[in-house]
ZASEMAR-496068 format. One record per residue (C-alpha): residue in three letters; residue number from 1; x, y, z. Coordinates in steps of 0.2 Angstrom, whole numbers, padded with zeros to 4 digits, always signed. Layout:
<koldos>
+-----+-----+-------+-------+-------+
:  aa :   i :     u :     v :     w :
+-----+-----+-------+-------+-------+
: ALA : NUM :     X :     Y :     Z :
...
+-----+-----+-------+-------+-------+
</koldos>
This chain:
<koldos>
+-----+-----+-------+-------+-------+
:  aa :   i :     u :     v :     w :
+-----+-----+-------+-------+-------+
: UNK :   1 : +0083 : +0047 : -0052 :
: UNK :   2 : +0084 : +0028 : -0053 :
: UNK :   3 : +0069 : +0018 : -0054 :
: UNK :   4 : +0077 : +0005 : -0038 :
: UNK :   5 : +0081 : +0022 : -0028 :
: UNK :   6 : +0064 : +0028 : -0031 :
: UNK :   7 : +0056 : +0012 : -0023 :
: UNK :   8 : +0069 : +0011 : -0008 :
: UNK :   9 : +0066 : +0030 : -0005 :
: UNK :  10 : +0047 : +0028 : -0006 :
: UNK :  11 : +0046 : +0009 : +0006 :
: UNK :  12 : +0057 : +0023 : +0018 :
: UNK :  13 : +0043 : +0032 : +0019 :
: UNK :  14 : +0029 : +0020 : +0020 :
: UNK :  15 : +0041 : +0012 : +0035 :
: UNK :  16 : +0044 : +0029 : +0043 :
: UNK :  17 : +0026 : +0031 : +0043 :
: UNK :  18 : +0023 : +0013 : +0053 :
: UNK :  19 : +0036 : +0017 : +0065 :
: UNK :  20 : +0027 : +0035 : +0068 :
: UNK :  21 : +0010 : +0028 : +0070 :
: UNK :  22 : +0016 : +0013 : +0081 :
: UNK :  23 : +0023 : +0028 : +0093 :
: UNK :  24 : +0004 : +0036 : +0095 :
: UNK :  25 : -0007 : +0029 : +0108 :
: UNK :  26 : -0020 : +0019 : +0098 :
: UNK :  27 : -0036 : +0031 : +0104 :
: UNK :  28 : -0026 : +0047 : +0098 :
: UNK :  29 : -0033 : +0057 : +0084 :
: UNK :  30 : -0016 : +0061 : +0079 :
: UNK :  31 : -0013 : +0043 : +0075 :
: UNK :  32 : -0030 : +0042 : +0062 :
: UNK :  33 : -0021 : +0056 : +0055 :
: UNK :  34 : -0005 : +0048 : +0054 :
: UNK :  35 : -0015 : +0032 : +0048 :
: UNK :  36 : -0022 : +0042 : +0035 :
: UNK :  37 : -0007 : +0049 : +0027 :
: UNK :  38 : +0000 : +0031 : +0028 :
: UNK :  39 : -0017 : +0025 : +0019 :
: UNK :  40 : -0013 : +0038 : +0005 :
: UNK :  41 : +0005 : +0036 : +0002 :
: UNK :  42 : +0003 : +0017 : +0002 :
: UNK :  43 : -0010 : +0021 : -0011 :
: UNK :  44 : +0002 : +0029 : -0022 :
: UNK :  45 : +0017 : +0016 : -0019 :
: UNK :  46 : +0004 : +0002 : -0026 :
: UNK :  47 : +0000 : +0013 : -0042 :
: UNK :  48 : +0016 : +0019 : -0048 :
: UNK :  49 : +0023 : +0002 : -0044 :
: UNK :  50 : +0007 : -0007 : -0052 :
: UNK :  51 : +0006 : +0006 : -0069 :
: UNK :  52 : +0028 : +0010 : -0071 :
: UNK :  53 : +0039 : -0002 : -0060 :
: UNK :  54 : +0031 : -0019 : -0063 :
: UNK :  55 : +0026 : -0018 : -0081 :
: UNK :  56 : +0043 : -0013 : -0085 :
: UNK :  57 : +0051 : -0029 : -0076 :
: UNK :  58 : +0035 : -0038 : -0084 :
: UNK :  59 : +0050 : -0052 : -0091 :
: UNK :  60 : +0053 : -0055 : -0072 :
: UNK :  61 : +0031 : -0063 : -0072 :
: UNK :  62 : +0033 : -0075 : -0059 :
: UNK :  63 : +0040 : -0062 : -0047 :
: UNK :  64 : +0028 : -0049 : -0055 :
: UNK :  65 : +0014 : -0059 : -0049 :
: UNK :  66 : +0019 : -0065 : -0031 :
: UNK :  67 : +0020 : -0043 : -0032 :
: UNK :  68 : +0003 : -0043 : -0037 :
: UNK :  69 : -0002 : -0058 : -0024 :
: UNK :  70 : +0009 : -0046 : -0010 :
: UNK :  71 : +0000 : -0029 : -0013 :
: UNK :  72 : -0017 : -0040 : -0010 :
: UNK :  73 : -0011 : -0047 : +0006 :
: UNK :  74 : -0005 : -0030 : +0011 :
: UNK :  75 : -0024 : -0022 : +0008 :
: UNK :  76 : -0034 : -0037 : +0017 :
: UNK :  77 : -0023 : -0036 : +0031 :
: UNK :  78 : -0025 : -0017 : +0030 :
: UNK :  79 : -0045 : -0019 : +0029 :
: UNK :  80 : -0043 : -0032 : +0046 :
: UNK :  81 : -0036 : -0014 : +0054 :
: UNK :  82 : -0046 : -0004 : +0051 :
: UNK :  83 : -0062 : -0013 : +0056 :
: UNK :  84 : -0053 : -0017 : +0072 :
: UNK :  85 : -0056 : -0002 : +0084 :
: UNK :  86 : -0043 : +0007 : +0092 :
: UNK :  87 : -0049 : +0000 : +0109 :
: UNK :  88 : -0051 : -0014 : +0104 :
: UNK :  89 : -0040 : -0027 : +0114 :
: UNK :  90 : -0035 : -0035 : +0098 :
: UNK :  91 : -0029 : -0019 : +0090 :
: UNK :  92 : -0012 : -0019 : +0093 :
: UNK :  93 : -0008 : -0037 : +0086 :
: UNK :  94 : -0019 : -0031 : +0069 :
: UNK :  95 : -0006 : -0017 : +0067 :
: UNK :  96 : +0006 : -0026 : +0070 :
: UNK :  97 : +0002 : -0038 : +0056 :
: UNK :  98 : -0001 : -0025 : +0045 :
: UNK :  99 : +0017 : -0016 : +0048 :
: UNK : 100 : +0023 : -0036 : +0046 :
: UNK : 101 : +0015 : -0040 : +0031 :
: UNK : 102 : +0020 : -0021 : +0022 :
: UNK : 103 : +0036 : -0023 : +0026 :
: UNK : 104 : +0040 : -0043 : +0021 :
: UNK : 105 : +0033 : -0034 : +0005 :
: UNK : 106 : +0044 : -0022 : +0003 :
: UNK : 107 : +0059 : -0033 : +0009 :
: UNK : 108 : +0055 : -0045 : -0004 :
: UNK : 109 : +0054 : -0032 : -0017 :
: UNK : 110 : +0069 : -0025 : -0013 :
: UNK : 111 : +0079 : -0043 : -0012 :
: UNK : 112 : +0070 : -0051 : -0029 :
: UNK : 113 : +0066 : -0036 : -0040 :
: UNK : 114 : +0079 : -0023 : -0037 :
: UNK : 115 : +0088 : -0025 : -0047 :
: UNK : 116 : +0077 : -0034 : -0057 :
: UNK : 117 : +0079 : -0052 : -0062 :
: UNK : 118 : +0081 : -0047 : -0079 :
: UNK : 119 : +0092 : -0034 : -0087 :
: UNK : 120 : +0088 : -0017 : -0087 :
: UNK : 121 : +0097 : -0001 : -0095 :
: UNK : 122 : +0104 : +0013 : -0086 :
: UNK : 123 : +0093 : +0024 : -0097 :
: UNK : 124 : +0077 : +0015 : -0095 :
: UNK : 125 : +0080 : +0014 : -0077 :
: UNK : 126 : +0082 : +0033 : -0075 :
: UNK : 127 : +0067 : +0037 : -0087 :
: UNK : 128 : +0057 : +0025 : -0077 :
: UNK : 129 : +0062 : +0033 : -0060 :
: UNK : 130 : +0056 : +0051 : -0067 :
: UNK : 131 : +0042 : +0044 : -0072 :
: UNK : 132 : +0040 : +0036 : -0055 :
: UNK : 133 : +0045 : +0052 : -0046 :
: UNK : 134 : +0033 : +0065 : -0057 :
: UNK : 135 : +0018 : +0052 : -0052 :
: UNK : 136 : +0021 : +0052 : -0036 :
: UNK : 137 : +0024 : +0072 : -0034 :
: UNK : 138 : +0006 : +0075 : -0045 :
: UNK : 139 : -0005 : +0061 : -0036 :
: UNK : 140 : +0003 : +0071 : -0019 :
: UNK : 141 : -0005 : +0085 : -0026 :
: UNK : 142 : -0020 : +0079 : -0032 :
: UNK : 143 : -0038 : +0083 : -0023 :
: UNK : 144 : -0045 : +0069 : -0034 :
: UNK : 145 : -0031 : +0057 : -0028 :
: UNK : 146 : -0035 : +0063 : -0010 :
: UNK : 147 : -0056 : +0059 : -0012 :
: UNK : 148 : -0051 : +0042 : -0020 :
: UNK : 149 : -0039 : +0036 : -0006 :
: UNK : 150 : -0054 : +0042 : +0006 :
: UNK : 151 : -0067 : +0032 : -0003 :
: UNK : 152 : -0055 : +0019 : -0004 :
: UNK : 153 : -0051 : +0020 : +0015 :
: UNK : 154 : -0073 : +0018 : +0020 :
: UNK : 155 : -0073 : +0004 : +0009 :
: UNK : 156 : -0061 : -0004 : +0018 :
: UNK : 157 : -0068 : +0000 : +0035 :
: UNK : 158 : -0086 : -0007 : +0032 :
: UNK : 159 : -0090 : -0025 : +0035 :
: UNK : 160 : -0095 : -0034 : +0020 :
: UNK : 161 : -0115 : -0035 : +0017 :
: UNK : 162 : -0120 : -0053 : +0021 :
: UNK : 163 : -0133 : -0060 : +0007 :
: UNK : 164 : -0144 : -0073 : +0010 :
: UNK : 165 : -0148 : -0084 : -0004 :
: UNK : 166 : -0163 : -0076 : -0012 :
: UNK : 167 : -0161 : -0060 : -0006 :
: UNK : 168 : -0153 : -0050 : -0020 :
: UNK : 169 : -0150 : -0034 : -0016 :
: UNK : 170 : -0159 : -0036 : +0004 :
: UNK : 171 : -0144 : -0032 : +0019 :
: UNK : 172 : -0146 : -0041 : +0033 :
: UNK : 173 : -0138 : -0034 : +0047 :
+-----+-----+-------+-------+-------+
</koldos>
C-alpha cells in the first residue's frame, strides 16, 4: 500500500473518531472510551509518522519541522482537554479546539507533504506504506503499546507540579 494512502486512510480514522466522540454527550462513559481509543490511535499516527513518513521526506526539513511543531500543538491542546472536565462549561469549546487543531494538522499534511515536496519512487513509497501498515497493525496489538498510551494519557491529565524557588523536589499544591 502507498505510503500517502496509508496516511489519508489513518487521519480518516482519527477524524472518524472526533466526529463519533463529538456525538456522545460529554458525561457519557462511552465517550471516555471513545476518547481513549482516539488517545491510542493518535498515538500510533505520531509514531509511524515521527519514526517512517517524516524521515523518509526528511529533504522536505522545513515542512518536516512545522510537522514536528503541529504534532506539539496537537498534544498541548490535547493535554487542555483532558484537564477540562466533562462538565465543565468550557468543555465543549476545548474539544472543539482539539478536533481544530488535529485536523488543520492533518489538512496541512495532506496539502504540503503528500505528495512530498521532494521526489519519491513508486517502490520506496510502497515499502514505506507496508512498513507504515505492519506498524500500525502490531502497536494495535500491542499490550505494551496499550500501557504506554495509558501512561501517556495520566500524564497528560495532571496539572503540572508548581515549584517554588528553593523547593526542589517539595509540591505545593
Amino acid at each position: 500500500m502507498n505510503a500517502y494512502d496509508v496516511l489519508f486512510e489513518h487521519h480518516r480514522v482519527l477524524r472518524g473518531l472526533c466526529e463519533r466522540i463529538t456525538a456522545i454527550p460529554p458525561e457519557a462513559d462511552e465517550r471516555q472510551a471513545a476518547l481513549d481509543e482516539l488517545l491510542f490511535e493518535l498515538d500510533i499516527h505520531m509514531r509511524i509518522e515521527d519514526d517512517l513518513f517524516y524521515p523518509a521526506v526528511a529533504a522536505a526539513s522545513a515542512l518536516v519541522a512545522i510537522a514536528h511543531a503541529e504534532h506539539r500543538q496537537v498534544w498541548d491542546q490535547l493535554a487542555v482537554l483532558l484537564r477540562t472536565a466533562p462538565t465543565a462549561p468550557n468543555y465543549q469549546d476545548e474539544w472543539s479546539s482539539f478536533v481544530r487543531v488535529l485536523d488543520a494538522h492533518a489538512s496541512e499534511e495532506e496539502r504540503d507533504l503528500c505528495p512530498a515536496p521532494i521526489h519519491l519512487s513508486e517502490d520506496l513509497l510502497d515499502n514505506l506504506g507496508n512498513q507504515m501498515v505492519e506498524r500500525i497493525a502490531r502497536l494495535r496489538q500491542s499490550r505494551l503499546n496499550r500501557l504506554r498510551v495509558r501512561g501517556r494519557a495520566a500524564l497528560l491529565r495532571r496539572d503540572a507540579p508548581v515549584f517554588e524557588i528553593g523547593e526542589l523536589g517539595r509540591h505545593r499544591p
